[in-house]
C-alpha positions as CSV (number, residue, x, y, z in Angstrom):
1,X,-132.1,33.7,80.3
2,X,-129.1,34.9,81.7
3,X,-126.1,35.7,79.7
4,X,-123.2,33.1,80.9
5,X,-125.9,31.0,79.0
6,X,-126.0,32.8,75.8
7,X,-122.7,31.5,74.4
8,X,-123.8,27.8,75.1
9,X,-126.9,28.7,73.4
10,X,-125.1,30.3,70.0
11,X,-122.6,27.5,70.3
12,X,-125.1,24.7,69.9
13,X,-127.3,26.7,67.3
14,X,-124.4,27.5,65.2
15,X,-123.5,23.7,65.5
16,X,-126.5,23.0,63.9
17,X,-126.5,25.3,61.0
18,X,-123.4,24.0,59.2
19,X,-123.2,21.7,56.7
20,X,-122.2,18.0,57.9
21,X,-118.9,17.2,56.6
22,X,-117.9,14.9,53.8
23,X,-117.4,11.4,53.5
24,X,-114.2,10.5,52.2
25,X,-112.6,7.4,51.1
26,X,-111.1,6.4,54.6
27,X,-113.8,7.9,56.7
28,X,-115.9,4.6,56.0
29,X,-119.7,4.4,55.7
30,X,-122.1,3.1,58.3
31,X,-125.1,0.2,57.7
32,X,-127.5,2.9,56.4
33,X,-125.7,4.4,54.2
34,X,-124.7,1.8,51.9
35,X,-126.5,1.1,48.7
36,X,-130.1,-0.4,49.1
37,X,-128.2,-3.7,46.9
38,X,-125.8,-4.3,49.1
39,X,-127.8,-3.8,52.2
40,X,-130.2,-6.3,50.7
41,X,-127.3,-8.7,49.8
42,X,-126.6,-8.3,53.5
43,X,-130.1,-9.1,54.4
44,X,-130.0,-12.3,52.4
45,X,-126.9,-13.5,54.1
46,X,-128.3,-12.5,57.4
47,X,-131.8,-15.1,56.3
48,X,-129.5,-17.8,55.2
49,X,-127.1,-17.7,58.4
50,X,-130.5,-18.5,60.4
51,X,-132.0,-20.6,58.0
52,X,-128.6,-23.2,58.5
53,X,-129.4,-22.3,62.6
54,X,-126.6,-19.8,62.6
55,X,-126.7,-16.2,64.3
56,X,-125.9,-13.6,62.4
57,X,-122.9,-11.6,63.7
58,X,-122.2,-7.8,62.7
59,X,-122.9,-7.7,59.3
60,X,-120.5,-4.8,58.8
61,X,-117.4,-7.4,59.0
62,X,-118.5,-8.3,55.4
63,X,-117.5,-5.2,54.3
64,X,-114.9,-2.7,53.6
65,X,-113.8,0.5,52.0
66,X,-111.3,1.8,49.6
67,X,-111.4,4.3,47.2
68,X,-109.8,2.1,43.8
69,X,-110.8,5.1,41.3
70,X,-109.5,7.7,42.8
71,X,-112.7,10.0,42.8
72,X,-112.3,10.8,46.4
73,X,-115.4,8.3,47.9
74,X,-115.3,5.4,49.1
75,X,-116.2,2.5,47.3
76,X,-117.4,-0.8,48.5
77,X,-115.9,-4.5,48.7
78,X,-118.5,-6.8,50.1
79,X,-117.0,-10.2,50.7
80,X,-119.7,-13.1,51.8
81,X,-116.9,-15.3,53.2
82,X,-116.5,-12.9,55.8
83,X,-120.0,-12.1,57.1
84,X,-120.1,-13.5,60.3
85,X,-122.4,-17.0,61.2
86,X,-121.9,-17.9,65.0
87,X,-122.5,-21.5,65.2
88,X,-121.1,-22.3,61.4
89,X,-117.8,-21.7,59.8
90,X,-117.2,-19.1,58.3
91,X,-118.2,-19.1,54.3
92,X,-121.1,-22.2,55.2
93,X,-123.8,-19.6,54.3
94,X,-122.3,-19.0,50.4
95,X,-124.5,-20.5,47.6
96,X,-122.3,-22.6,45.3
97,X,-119.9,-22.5,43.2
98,X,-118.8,-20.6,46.8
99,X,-118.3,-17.4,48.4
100,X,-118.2,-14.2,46.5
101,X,-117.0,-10.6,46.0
102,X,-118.7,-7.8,45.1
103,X,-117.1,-3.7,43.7
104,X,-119.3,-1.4,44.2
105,X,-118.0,1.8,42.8
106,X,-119.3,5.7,43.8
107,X,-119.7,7.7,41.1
108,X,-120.8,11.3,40.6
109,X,-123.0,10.3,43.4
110,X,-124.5,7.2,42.4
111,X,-123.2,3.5,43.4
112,X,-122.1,1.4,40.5
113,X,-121.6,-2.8,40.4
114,X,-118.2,-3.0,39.1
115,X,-117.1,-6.3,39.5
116,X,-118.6,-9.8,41.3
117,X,-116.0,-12.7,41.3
118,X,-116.3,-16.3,43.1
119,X,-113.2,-16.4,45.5
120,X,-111.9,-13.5,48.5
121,X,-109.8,-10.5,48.1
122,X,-106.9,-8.4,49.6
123,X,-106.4,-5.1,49.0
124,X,-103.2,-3.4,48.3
125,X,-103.0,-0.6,49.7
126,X,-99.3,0.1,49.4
127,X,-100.6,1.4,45.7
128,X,-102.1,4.8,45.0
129,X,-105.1,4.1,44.1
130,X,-105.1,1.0,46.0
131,X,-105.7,-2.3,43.7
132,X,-107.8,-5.4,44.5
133,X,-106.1,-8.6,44.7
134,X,-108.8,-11.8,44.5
135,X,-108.0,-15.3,45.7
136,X,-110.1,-17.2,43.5
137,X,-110.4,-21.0,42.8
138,X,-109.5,-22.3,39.2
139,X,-111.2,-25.6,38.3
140,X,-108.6,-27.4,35.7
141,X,-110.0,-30.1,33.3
142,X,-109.1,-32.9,35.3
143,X,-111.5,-31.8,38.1
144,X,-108.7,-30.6,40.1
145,X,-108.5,-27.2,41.7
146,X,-105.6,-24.6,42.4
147,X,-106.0,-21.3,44.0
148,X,-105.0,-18.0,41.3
149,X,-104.8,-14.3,42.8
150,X,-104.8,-12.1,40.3
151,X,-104.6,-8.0,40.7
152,X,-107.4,-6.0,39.5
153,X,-107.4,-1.6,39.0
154,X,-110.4,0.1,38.6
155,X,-110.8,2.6,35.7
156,X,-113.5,4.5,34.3
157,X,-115.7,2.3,36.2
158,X,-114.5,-1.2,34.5
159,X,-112.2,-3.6,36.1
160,X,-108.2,-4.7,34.9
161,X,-106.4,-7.3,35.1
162,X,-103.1,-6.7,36.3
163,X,-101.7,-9.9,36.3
164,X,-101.0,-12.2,39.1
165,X,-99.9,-11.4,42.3
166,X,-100.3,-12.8,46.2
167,X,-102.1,-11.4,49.5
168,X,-99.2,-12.8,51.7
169,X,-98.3,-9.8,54.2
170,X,-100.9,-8.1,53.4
C-alpha cells in the first residue's frame, strides 16, 4: 500500500469508530425508526388506502416531529387525515367518527401514547416548548356540528388544556 493512501485509509476507519450522533428534536426520525405502533398504524392505513382502490403515497406525510416536553427528543404527531391515498381524498381512508391524531411522547428512551383525539392539529411553534393546537369537531345536541381548536401542553407525560385558540397563520 503506498502511503498517499494511508491517510484515506485512517480517515475512513476513524469514521467508522465513532459513535453516530444524536437525534434531536428537529433532526426528525426516518420510517424505521419510529415506534413498532405507529409503524403498524401506518401499515393499517396503507391496507385501507388499497382496500378503497387507493395508492398509498409516502406514508411519512402522516407524520411529524416536535419536541412538546422539552426532554430534548423528538416526539411524534401522527395525523391520519394527512396520509396520502392517490385516487381518494384525502381523510376517505379514516374509520368513523373521522380522522385522528395521535402524541407519541419519547421518554427516558421509551415511546409513550400521550394523547389520541378525533379531529387535526397545528403546532405552535412560536412557544418554547411548542404546544399542539387540535381542530376537532363538536357534535351539539341538536345534531349540529361546529369546529373547536383547543391548545394542548405536554407535561410529565399527560396532556393540558390550554384553552382555545386557532391554527390560522400557522
Amino acid at each position: 500500500m503506498s502511503l498517499r493512501k494511508l491517510p484515506w485509509l485512517l480517515l475512513i476507519v476513524v469514521g467508522m469508530l465513532l459513535p453516530a450522533p444524536d437525534i434531536h428534536a428537529d433532526d426528525g426520525l426516518g420510517f424505521n425508526d419510529l415506534p413498532e405502533r405507529i409503524r403498524n398504524q401506518l401499515f393499517d392505513l396503507s391496507r385501507r388506502c388499497a382496500m378503497l382502490g387507493g395508492n398509498a403515497g409516502n406514508p411519512m406525510d402522516a407524520v411529524a416531529f416536535a419536541d412538546f416536553d422539552r426532554d430534548g427528543m423528538p416526539d411524534i404527531v401522527l395525523d391520519e387525515n394527512r396520509f396520502a391515498c392517490d385516487g381518494l381524498r384525502l381523510g376517505a381512508i379514516c374509520m368513523e367518527p373521522g380522522c385522528r391524531t395521535y402524541v407519541t411522547l419519547s421518554q427516558d428512551g421509551r415511546w409513550r401514547p400521550a394523547f389520541d383525539v378525533a379531529g387535526s392539529y397545528c403546532i405552535d411553534f412560536d412557544r418554547s416548548p411548542p404546544d399542539l393546537i387540535t381542530i376537532q369537531r363538536n357534535f351539539l345536541a341538536d345534531g349540529s356540528m361546529n369546529i373547536i381548536n383547543i391548545r394542548y401542553e405536554f407535561r410529565k407525560g399527560m396532556a393540558f388544556q390550554r384553552g382555545l385558540d386557532t391554527c390560522e397563520g400557522r
